[in-house]
C-alpha positions as CSV (number, residue, x, y, z in Angstrom):
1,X,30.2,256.3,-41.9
2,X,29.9,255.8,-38.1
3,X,29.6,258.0,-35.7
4,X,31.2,257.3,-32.4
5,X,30.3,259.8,-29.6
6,X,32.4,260.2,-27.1
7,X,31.3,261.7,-23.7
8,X,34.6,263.3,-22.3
9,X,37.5,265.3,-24.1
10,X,39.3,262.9,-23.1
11,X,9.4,235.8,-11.9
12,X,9.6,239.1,-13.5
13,X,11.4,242.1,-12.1
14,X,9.2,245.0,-11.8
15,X,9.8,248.1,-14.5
16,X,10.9,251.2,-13.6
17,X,8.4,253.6,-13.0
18,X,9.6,256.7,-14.1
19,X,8.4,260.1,-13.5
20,X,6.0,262.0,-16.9
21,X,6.2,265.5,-17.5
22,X,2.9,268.2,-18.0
23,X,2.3,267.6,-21.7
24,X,4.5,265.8,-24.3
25,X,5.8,267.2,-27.3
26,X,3.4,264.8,-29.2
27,X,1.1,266.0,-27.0
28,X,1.6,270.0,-27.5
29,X,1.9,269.5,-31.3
30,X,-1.0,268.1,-31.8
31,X,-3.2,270.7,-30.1
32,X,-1.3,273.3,-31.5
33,X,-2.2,272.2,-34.9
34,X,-5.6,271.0,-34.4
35,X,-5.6,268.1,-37.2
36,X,-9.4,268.7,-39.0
37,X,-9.0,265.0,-40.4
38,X,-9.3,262.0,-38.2
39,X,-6.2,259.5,-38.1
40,X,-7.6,257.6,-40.7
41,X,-7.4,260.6,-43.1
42,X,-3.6,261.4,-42.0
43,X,-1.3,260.9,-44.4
44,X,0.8,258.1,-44.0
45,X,4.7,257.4,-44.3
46,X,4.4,256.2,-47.9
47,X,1.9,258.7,-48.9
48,X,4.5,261.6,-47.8
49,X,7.1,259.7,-50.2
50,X,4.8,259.9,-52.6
51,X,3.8,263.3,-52.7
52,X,8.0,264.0,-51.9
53,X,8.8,262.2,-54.7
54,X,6.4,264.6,-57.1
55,X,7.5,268.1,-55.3
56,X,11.2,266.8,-56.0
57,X,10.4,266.7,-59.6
58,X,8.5,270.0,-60.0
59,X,11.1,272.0,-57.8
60,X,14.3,270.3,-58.7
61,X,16.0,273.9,-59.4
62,X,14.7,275.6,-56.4
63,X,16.1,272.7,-54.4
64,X,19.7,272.6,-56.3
65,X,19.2,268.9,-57.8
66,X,21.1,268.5,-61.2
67,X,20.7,266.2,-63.9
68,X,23.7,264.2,-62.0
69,X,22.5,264.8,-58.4
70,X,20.4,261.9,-56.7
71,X,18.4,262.4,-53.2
72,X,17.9,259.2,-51.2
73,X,15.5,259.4,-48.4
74,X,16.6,259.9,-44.5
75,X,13.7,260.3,-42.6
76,X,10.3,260.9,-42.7
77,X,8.1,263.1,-40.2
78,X,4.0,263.1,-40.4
79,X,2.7,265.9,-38.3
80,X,-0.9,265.3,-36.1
81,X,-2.4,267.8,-39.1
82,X,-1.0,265.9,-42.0
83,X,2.0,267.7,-42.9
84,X,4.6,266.0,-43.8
85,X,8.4,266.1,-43.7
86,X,11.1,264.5,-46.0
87,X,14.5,264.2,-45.0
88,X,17.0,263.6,-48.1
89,X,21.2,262.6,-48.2
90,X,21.9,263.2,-52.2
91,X,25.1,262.2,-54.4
92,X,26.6,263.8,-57.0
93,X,27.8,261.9,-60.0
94,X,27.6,259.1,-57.5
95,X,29.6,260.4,-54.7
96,X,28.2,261.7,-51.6
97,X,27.8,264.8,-50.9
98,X,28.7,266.4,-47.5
99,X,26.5,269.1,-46.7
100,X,23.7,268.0,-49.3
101,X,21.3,267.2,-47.6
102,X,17.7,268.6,-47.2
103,X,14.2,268.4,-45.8
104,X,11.3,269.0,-47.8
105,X,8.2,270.6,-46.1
106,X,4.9,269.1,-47.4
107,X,1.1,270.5,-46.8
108,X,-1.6,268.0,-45.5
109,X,-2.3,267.7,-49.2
110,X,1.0,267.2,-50.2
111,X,1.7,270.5,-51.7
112,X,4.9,272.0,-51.6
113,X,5.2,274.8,-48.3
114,X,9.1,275.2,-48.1
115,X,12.5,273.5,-47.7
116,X,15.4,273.2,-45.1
117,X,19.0,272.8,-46.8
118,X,22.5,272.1,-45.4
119,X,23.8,274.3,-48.6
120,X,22.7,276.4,-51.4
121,X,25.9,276.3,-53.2
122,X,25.4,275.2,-56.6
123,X,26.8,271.8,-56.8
124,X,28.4,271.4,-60.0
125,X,32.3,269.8,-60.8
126,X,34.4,269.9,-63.8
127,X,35.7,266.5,-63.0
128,X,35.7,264.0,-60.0
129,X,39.0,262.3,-60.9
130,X,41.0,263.5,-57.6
131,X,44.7,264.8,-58.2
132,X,45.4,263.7,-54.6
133,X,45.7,260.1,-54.7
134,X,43.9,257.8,-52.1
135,X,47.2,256.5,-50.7
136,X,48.5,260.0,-50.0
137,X,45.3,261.2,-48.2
138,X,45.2,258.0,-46.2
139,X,49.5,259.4,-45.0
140,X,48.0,263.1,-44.7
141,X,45.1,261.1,-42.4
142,X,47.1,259.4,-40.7
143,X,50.0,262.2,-39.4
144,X,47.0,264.2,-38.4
145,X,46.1,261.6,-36.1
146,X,49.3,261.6,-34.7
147,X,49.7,265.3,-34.3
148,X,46.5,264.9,-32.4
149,X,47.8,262.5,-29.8
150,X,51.2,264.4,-29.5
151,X,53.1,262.0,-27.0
152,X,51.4,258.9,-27.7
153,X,52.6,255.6,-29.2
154,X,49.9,254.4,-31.8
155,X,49.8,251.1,-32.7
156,X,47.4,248.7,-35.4
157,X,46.6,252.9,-37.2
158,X,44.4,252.6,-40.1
159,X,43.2,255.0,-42.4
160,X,41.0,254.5,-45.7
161,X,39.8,257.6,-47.6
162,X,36.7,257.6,-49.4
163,X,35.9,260.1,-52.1
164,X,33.4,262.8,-51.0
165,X,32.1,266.3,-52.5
166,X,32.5,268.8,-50.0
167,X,29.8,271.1,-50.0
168,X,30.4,272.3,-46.2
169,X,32.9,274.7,-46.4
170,X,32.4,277.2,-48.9
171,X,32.4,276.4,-52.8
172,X,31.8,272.7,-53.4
173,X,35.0,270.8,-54.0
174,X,36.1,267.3,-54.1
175,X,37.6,265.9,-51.7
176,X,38.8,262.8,-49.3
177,X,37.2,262.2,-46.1
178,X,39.7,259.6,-44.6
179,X,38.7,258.0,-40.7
180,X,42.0,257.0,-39.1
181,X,42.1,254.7,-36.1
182,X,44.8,253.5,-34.4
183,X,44.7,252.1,-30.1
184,X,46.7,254.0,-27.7
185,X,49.2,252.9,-24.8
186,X,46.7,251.4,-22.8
187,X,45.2,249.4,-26.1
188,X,42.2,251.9,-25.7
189,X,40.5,253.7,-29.0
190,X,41.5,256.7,-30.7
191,X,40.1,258.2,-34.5
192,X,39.9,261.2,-36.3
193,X,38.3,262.4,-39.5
194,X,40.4,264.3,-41.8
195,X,38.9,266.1,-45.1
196,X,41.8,267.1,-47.4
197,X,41.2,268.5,-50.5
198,X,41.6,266.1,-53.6
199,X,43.0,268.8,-55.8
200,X,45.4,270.6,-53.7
201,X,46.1,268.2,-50.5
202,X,45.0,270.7,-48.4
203,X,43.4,269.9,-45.2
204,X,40.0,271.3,-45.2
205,X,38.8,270.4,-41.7
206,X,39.5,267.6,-38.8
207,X,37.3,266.3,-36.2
208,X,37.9,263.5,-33.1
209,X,35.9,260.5,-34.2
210,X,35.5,259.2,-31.4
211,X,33.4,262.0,-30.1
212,X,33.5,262.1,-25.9
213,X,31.2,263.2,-24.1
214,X,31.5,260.7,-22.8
215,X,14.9,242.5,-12.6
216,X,15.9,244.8,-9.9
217,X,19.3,246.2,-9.2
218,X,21.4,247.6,-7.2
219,X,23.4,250.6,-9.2
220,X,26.6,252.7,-8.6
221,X,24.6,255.8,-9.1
222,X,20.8,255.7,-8.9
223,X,20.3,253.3,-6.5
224,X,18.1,250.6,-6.3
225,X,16.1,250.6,-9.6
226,X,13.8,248.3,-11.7
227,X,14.5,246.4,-14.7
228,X,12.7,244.3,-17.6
229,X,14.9,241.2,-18.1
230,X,14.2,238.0,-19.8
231,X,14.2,234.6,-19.2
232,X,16.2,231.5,-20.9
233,X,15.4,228.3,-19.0
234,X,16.4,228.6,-14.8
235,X,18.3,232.2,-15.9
236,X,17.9,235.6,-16.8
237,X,18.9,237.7,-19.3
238,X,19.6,241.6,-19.1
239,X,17.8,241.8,-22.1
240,X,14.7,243.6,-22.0
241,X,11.8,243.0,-24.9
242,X,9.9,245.6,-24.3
243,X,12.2,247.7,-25.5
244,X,13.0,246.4,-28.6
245,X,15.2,244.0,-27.1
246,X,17.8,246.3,-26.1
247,X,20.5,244.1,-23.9
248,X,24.0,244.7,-21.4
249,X,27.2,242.8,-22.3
250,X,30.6,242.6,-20.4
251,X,33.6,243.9,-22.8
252,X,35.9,242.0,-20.5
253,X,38.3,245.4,-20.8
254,X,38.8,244.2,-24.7
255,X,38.8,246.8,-27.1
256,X,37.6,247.0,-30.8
257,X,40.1,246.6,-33.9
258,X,37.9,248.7,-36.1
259,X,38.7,250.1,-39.4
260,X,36.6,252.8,-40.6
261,X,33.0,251.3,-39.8
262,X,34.0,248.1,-40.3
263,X,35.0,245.9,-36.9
264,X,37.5,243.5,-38.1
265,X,37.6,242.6,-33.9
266,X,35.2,244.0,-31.8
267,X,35.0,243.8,-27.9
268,X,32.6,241.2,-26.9
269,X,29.2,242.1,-25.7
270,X,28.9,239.0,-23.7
271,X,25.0,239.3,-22.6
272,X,24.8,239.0,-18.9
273,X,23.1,236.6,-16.7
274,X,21.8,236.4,-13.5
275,X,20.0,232.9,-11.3
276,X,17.7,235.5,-9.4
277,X,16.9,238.4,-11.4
278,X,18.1,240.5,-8.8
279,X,20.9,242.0,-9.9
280,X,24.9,243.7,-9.1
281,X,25.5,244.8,-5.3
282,X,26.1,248.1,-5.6
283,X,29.8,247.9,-5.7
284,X,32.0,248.6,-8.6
285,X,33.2,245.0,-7.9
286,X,30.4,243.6,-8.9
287,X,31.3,243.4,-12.7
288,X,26.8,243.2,-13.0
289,X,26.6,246.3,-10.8
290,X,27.6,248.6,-13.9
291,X,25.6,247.1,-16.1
292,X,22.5,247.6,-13.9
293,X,23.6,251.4,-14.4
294,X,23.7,251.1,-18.2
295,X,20.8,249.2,-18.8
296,X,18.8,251.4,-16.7
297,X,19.9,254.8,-18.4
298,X,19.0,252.6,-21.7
299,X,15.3,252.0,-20.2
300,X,15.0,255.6,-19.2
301,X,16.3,257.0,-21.8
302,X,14.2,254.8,-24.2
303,X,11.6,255.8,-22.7
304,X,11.8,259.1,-22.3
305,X,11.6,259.7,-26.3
306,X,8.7,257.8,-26.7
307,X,6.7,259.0,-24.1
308,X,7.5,263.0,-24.3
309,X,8.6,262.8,-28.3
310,X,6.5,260.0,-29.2
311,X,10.0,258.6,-30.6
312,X,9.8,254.5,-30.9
313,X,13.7,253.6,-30.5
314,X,16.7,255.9,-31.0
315,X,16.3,254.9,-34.8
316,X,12.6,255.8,-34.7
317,X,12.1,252.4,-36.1
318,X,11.0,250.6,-32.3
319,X,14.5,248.5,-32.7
320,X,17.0,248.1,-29.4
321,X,20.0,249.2,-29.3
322,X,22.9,247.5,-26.9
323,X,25.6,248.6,-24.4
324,X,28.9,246.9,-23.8
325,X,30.3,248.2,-20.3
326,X,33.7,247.2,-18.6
327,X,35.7,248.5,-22.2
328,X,39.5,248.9,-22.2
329,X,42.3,249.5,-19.4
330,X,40.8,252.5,-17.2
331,X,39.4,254.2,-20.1
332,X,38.1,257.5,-19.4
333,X,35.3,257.9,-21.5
334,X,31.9,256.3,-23.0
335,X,30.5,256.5,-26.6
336,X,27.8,256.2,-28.9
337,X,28.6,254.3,-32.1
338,X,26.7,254.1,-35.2
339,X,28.1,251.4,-36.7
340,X,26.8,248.9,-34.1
341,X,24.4,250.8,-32.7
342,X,25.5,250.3,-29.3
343,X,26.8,252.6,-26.4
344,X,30.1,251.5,-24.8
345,X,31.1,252.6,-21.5
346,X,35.0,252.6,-20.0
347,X,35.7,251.9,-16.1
348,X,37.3,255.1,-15.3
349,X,40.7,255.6,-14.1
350,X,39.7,255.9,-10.5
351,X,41.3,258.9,-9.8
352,X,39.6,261.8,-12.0
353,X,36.2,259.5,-12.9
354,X,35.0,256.8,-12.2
355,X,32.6,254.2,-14.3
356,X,30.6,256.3,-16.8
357,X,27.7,254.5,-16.8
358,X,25.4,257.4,-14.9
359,X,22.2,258.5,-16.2
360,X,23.1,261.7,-18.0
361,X,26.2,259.8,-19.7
362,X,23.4,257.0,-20.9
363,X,21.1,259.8,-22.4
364,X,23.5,262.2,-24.2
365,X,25.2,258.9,-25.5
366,X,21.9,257.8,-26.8
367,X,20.6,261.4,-28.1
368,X,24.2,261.4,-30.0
369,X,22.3,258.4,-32.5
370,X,19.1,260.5,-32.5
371,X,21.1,263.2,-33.9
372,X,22.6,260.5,-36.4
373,X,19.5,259.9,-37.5
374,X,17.9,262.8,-37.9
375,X,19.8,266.0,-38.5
376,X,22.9,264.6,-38.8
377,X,25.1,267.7,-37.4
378,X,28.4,267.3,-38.8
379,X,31.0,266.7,-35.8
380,X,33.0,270.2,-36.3
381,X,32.7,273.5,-36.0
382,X,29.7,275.4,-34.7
383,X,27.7,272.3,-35.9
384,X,29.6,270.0,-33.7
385,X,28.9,272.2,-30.8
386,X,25.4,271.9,-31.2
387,X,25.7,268.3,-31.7
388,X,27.4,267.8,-28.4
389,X,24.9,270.5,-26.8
390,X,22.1,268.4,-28.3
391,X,23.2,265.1,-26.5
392,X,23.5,267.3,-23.2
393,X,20.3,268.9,-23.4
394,X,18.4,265.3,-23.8
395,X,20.7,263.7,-21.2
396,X,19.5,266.3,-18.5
397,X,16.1,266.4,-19.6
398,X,16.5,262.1,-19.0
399,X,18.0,262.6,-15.8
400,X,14.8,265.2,-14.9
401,X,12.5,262.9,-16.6
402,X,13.7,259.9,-14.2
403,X,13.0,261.4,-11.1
404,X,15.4,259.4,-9.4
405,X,16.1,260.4,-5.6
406,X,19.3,259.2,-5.9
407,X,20.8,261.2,-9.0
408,X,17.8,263.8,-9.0
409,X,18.1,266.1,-12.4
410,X,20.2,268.9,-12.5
411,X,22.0,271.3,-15.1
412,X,25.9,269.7,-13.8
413,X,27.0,267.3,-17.1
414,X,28.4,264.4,-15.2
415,X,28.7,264.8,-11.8
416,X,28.3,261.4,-10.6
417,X,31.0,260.0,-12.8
418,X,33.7,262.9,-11.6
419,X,36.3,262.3,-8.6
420,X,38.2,264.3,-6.7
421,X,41.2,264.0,-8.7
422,X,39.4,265.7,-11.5
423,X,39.6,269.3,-9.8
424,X,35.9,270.2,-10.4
425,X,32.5,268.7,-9.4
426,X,31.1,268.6,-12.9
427,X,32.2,267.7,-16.3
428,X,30.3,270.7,-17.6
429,X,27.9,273.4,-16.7
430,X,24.8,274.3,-18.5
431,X,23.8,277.9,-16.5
432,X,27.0,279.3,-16.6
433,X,29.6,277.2,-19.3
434,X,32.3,278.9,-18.3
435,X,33.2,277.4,-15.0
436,X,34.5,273.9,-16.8
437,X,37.3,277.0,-17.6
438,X,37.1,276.0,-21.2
439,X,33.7,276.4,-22.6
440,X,31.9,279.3,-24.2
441,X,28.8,281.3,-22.2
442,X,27.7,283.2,-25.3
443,X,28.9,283.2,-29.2
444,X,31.6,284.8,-30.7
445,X,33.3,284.8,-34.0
446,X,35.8,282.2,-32.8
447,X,33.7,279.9,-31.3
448,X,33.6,277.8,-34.1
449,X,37.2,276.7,-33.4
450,X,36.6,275.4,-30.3
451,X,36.6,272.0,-29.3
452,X,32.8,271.0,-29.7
453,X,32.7,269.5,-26.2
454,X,33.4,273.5,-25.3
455,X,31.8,274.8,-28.6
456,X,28.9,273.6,-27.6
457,X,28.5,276.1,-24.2
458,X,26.5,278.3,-25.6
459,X,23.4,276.4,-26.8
460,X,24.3,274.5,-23.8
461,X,23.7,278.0,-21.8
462,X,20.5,278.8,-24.0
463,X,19.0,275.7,-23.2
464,X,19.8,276.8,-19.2
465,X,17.9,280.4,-19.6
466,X,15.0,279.1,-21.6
467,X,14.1,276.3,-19.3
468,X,15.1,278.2,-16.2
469,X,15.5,281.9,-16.9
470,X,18.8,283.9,-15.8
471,X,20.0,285.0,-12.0
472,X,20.3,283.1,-9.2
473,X,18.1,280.2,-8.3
474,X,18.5,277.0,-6.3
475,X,17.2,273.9,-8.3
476,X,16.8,270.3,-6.7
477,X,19.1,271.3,-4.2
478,X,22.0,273.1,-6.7
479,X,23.0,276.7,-6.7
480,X,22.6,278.7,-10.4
481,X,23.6,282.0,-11.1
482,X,23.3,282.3,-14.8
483,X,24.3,285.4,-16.5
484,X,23.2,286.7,-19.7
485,X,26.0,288.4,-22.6
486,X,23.9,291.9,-23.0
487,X,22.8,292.2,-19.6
488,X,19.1,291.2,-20.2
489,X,16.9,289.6,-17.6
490,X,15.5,286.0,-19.2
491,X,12.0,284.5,-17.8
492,X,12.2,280.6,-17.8
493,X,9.6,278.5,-19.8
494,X,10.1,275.4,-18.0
495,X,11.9,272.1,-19.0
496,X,9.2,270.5,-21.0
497,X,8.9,273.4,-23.6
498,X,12.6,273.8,-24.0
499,X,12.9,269.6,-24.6
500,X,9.6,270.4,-27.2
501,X,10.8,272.8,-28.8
502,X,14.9,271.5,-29.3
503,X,13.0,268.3,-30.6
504,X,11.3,269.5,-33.2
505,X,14.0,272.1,-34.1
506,X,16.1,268.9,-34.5
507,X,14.4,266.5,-36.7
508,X,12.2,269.2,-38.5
509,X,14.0,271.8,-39.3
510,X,18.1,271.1,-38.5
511,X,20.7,269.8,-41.1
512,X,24.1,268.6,-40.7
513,X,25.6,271.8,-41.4
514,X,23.1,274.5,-39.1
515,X,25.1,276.3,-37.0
516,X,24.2,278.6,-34.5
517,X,22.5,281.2,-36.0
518,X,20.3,278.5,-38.1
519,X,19.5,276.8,-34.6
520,X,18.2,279.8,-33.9
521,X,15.8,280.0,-36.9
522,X,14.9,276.6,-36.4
523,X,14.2,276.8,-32.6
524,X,11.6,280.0,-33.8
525,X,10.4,277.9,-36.1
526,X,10.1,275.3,-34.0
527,X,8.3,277.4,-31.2
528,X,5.8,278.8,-33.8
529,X,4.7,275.6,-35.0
530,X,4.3,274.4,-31.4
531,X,2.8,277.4,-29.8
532,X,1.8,280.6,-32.5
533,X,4.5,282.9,-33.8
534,X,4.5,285.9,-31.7
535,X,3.6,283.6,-28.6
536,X,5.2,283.6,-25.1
537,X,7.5,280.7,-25.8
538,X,8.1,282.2,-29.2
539,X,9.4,285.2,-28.0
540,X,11.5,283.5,-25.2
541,X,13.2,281.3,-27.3
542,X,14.5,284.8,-29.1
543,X,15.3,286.2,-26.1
544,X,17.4,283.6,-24.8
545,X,19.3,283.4,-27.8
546,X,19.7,287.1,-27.6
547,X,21.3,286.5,-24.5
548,X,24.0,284.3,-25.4
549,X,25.0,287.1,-28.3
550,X,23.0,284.8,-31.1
551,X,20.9,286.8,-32.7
């Protein structure tokens, strides 16, 4: 299914040299565990299926696999110590199963420690032959979408359910999960997922989509930067090989004709060229200027994994991905879509923001197919906060990791992108959530019902107080004053820990349906793999949670 993340509700150039941080992740993890065996004694990728592929037969019950269940491997992580973690998606009777996924926790010898699981329902059907037909869940899709965009004239909506078994909300049902997309006014996108229940016709749950957020050149926002291009004959190309090739088109202001994950018309991505290899003016005019923006958040961003996370590529697999800027009439958004593995920016509408191709944008779009990848947080509900919370939490710690003097890092989601018609100076705010005068500062019973992009406040205000600690401070030139929900004083551990320890919370030990009392358990047991149970960061990352009422 794709998974379009949007940002807002609603001779050779020189590379960039961007600023390290203390230790990486890869780093930190490695000393923690203090491998005994040498690399060459490590297990390796195929190894850890191997030995998966035997623990899945000896603990099939304890892991809730039936005779008509099927796992099919997601991901695969090899610690510096040789454990090993193996991320499954499973079916059931063929069908796929939302909420069945799991990660199985292997020893350096491959014996079985523990498991992670989205669900511990029992998964078991008396039939999978819906009552609900397709046609009728694709109407019931479809007038959701509408009631969504109350005032708006759809045109070219499509909707196409697929038959699922819902193991995400309570007792596993069947169900439809139907993605209906239609273009608004302006010919710009809108989509929503609908899950409706295949016995009743009951709407189960709804989510947006299209999920917001969101050789030298001269940007819009971080000034002049450097950039790996490559050249074709007297030309270059803002295509950079030595990051897997990732590249910058022009969308001409064309929009996609998509339906479900299939582009039946999609914008072009027309790869831009330059005679010079110096590239855009620094003008919004400059139809190259943008792109200079989005390739560099790209670079940075790119590099930022692999060099703190030891991450090769969003995918983890070392291959680019691709940004189309210049997308629709004034569109008032960017996202991160799975299905072409691309990031796609909108112009703005000049009056509230403007392009939104700044740095933070580029690395919470990008973390949104890290997330896809790994613990695949489903995009609603207290899981679709932390999803969105994930993708700001990387795209600050980018925007840190950059140490750019011209968008230096901060803890304000968007600022650059935001104009004055917009009322505020942020999109968001991580020390104190609240000010957007939407988002959540600590959890409550409710907050699950929130919009994600508002949902998603209070891991977004635990990432603050662990990194930073709570009161007042002035960072990089920014005013904080971040309270805490039971009235607790909070000591920072710095940046670097808190993007450590989120990491490995993420891809280890996350599913696609943790909310936020499972991020908690799997930011502890992040923080005690990483430094000791019991350990300073260990005990900070409970007190910050404490803080925002998780607990």
């Amino acid at each position: 299914m794709s998974r379009i993340r949007p940002y807002v509700r609603g001779a050779r150039s020189r590379r960039l040299a961007t600023a390290g941080v203390a230790a990486t992740a890869a780093t930190l993890l490695a000393a923690a565990l203090s491998p005994a065996a040498g690399a060459a004694d490590r297990p390796t990728r195929a190894t850890a299926l191997e030995n998966a592929a035997s623990v899945l037969a000896d603990h099939a019950s304890a892991l809730g696999l039936g005779p008509a269940q099927h796992p099919k491997v997601r991901d695969v992580i090899v610690d510096p110590d040789g454990t090993q973690h193996v991320r499954y998606d499973r079916t059931y009777r063929q069908l796929p199963v939302l909420g069945g996924d799991f990660v199985v926790h292997l020893a350096p010898n491959g014996a079985y420690k523990s498991s992670s699981r989205a669900t511990r329902s029992a998964i078991s059907l008396s039939s999978v032959t819906p009552a609900l037909s397709a046609p009728k869940a694709a109407d019931l899709a479809a007038n959701a979408l509408k009631a969504a965009n109350l005032g708006e004239t759809l045109k070219k909506l499509t909707a196409k359910p697929r038959l699922v078994v819902d193991a995400l909300h309570g007792a596993p049902k069947l169900a439809w999960q139907t993605d209906a997309a239609a273009q608004d006014s302006l010919g710009n996108p809108v989509a929503r997922t609908v899950l409706t229940d295949a016995r009743t016709g009951a709407q189960i749950d709804a989510w947006d989509s299209i999920e917001q957020a969101s050789g030298d050149g001269k940007s819009l926002y971080s000034g002049t930067v450097g950039l790996e291009t490559t050249q074709s004959g007297s030309t270059y190309q803002l295509k950079d090989a030595t990051r897997g090739n990732t590249y910058t088109g022009d969308a001409a202001n064309k929009t996609d004709l998509c339906f479900l994950n299939i582009c039946i018309s999609r914008a072009p991505a027309t790869l831009f060229t330059d005679a010079d290899n110096h590239w855009g003016t620094g003008a919004s005019a400059d139809r190259a200027t943008a792109a200079v923006d989005a390739q560099y958040g790209t670079d940075v961003t790119w590099d930022y994994y692999k060099n703190v996370h030891g991450r090769n590529g969003i995918g983890g697999d070392g291959k680019g991905s691709y940004n189309r800027v210049h997308y629709g009439n004034k569109y008032n958004n960017a996202f991160w879509d799975d299905s072409c593995f691309c990031m796609t920016y909108g112009d703005g509408d000049g009056t509230q923001l403007g392009p939104l191709v700044s740095l933070d944008v580029a690395g919470h779009e990008m973390s949104h197919g890290v997330t896809s990848k790994t613990a695949a947080l489903t995009y609603s509900g207290e899981s679709g906060g932390l999803n969105e919370a994930t993708s700001d939490i990387f795209g600050t710690l980018v925007e840190f990791y950059a140490g750019n003097s011209s968008d230096v890092g901060d803890y304000l989601i968007g600022e650059k992108i935001v104009r004055s018609g917009f009322g505020k100076d942020a999109l968001r705010y991580m020390d104190k959530p609240s000010k957007d005068g939407s988002s959540a500062d600590s959890w409550s019973s409710s907050v699950g019902n929130l919009d994600v992009h508002y949902s998603s406040g209070v891991a977004n205000h635990f990432a603050y107080l662990l990194a930073e600690g709570s009161g007042a401070k002035t960072i990089n030139g920014v005013s904080y004053n971040s309270p805490t929900s039971n009235g607790s004083t909070v000591t920072g551990i710095g940046r670097d820990k808190l993007g450590a320890i989120w990491y490995r919370a993420l891809t280890v030990y996350m599913t696609s349906s943790t909310n936020y009392a499972g991020a908690r358990t799997a930011t502890l047991n992040a923080a005690k793999d990483l430094y000791g149970a019991g350990s300073t960061e260990y005990n900070a990352v409970a007190a910050a949670w404490s803080a925002v009422n998780v607990n």
